[in-house]
N, C-alpha and C positions, 0 to 999 in steps of 0.2 A: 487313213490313220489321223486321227484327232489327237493333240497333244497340246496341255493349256499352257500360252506363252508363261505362266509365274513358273509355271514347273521349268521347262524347259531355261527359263532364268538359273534355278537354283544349280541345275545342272553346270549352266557355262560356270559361276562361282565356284562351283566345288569343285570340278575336274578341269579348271582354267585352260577350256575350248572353246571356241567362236560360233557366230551362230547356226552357218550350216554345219557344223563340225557337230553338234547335239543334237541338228535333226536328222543327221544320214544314222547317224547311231541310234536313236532311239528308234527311228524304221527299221533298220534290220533287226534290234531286239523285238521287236513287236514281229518280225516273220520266221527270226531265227538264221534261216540262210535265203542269199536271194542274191543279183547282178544288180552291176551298179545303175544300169536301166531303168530296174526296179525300184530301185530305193529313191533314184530321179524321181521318179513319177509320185513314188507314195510322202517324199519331202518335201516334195517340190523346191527343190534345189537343182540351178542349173545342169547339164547333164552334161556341160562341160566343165563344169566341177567338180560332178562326182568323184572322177578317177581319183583326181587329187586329193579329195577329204579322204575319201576311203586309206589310200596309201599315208594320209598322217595320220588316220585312226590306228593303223595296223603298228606304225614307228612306237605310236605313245603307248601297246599294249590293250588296246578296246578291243579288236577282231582281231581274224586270221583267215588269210587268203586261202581259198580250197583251189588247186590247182586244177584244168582242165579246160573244156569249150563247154558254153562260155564260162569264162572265170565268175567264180561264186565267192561270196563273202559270209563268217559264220561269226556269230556274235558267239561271246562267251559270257558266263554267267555273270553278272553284277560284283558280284563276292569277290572272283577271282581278278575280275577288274581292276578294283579297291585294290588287291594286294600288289598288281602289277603297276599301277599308277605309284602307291607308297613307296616300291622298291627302286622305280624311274624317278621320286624324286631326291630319295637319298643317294641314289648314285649320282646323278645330275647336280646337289649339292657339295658330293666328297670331289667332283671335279673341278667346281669351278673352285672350292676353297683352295684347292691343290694351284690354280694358276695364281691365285689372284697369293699364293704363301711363294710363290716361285718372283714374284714380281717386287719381293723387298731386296733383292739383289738384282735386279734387272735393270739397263738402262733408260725403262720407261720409267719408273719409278722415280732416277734420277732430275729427267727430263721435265714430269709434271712437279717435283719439287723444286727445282727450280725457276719453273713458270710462276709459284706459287710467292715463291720469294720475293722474285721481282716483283710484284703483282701488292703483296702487303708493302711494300716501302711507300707506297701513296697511298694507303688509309689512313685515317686519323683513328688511333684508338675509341676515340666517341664513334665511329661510325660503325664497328664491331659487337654490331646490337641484332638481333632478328626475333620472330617468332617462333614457335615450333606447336603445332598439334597433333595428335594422338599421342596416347600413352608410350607406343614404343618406341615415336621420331626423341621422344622426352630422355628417354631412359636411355637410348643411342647417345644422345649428346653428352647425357649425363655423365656417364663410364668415358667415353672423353675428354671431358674434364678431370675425372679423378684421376684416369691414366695418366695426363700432362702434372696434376699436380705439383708442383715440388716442395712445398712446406707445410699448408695446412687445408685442410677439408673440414667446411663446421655444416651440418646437416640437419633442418630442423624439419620434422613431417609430423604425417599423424599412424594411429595404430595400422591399419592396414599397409601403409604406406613405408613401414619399418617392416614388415615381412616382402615385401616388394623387393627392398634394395639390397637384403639378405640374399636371395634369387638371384637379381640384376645386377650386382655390383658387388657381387664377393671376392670375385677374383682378382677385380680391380684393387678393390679395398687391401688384399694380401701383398698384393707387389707394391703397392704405395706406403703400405708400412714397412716394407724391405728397404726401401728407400728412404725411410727414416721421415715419413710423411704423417704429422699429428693430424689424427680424424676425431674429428666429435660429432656425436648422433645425439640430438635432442626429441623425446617421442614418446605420448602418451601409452603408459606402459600397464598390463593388465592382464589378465588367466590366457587371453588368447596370441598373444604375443612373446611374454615374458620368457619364453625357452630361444626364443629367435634373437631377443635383447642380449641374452647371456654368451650365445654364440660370436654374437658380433663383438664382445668383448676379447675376442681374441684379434681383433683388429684397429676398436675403435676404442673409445672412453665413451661411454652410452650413459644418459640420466633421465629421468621419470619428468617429463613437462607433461603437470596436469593444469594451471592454470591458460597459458597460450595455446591456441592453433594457429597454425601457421605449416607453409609450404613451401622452403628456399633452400638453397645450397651456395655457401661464398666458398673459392677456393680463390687461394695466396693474397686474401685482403683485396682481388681486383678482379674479380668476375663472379658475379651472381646469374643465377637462375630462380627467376622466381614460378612457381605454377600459383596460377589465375582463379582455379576454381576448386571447390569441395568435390574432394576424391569420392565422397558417401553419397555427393548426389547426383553424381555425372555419370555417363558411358566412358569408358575408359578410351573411344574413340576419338571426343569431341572435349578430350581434357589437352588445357591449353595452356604452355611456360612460354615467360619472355627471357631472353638471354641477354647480361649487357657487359660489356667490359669497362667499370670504371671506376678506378682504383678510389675517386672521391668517396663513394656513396658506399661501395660493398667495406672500405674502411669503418666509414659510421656506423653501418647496420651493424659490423663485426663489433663493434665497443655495444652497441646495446643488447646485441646476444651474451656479451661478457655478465653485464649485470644479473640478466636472467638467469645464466648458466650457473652463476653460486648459488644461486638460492633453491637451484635442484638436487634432488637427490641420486645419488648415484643406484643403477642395477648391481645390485648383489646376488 
């Protein structure tokens, strides 16, 4: 059996298996049913591995053991794969959220916030600076910030980037105004946007910037996030914000957003 390494790539990617874990599998769908002797041979994968890949193919939903001498392994169809893979990762997701929602009462929780504590009393606020890349480390950090918020959220993006944080940051955006948190969205607004604009008016004070672009977020006058690059001509993987905490600077930028911000008009 001939199988070209990019395939057999795309495979570990999509069904995040290792690599003889997508060649015992693709052997036995290429014979249908067969012993793990066989599939050794036609993978070329140690034969004292086999047992073991087979027995995690069978945990993750790939095959099914036919009972008998010698034990034989029966691939199932692709389709149903797919369906038993989706199914094992949403249950493997509703559990781990289930520990990790058990653990805000937990005395670990305690314990790393307390490490945490101790731990911030020797930074210096200047030092509370980092990077972050890809889209969604951006947009993680982002809804962290608006969560902590406690006074104000000034938010300056571009069109696509205002149906993004609609998505990303709704929920956030909801409890921060419960908490009596002013957000202002500034973002070039237009036919393909304009109903997303009007939505977030239920959380935010949103205005029409059509002369600037720009890409930042100040929250409580002392921490900014800036992103680094044009959203229209990047992969949204290799898009890059810097994080800084420093009451000096995100102060001034917030007075020169003041200027701008009257001279916009508000979404009606």
């Amino acid at each position: 059996m001939i199988v070209k390494e990019e395939f057999l790539s795309r495979l570990r990617k999509i069904f995040d298996l290792n690599l003889y874990e997508v060649k015992v599998w693709t052997a036995l769908l290429s014979r249908g049913t067969s012993t793990a002797g066989e599939l050794s041979n036609i993978s070329d994968v140690p034969r004292s591995r086999t047992y073991d890949i087979l027995e995690s193919l069978e945990k993750k939903g790939f095959i099914v053991m036919k009972l008998g001498k010698p034990i034989k392994f029966i691939a199932l169809k692709p389709e149903e794969v797919v369906e038993r893979v989706k199914k094992n990762l949403v249950k493997d997701a509703q559990e781990k959220s289930k520990r990790l929602e058990t653990l805000k009462s937990d005395e670990v929780l305690e314990e790393l916030t307390s490490l945490f504590t101790q731990g911030i009393k020797f930074v210096e606020p200047t030092d509370l600076s980092g990077s972050l890349k890809g889209r969604q480390n951006l947009y993680n950090h982002l809804d962290m910030m608006v969560r902590n918020a406690e006074k104000t959220v000034t938010i300056v993006t571009t069109k696509e980037g205002l149906n993004r944080k609609m998505e990303a940051l709704a929920m956030s955006f909801e409890k921060a105004k419960k908490r009596g948190v002013k957000i202002r969205i500034a973002a070039p607004i237009d036919n393909n946007n304009i109903k997303v604009a009007r939505d977030l008016k239920k959380y935010a004070d949103v205005k029409n910037m059509e002369k600037l672009k720009a890409r930042f977020v100040i929250i409580d006058g002392n921490q900014i996030m800036f992103m680094l690059l044009d959203d229209e001509k990047f992969h949204p993987n290799y898009d890059t914000g810097v994080w800084i905490n420093t009451e000096f600077f995100a102060s001034a930028l917030e007075q020169l957003f003041e200027l701008a911000w009257k001279e916009m008009k508000s979404v009606k």
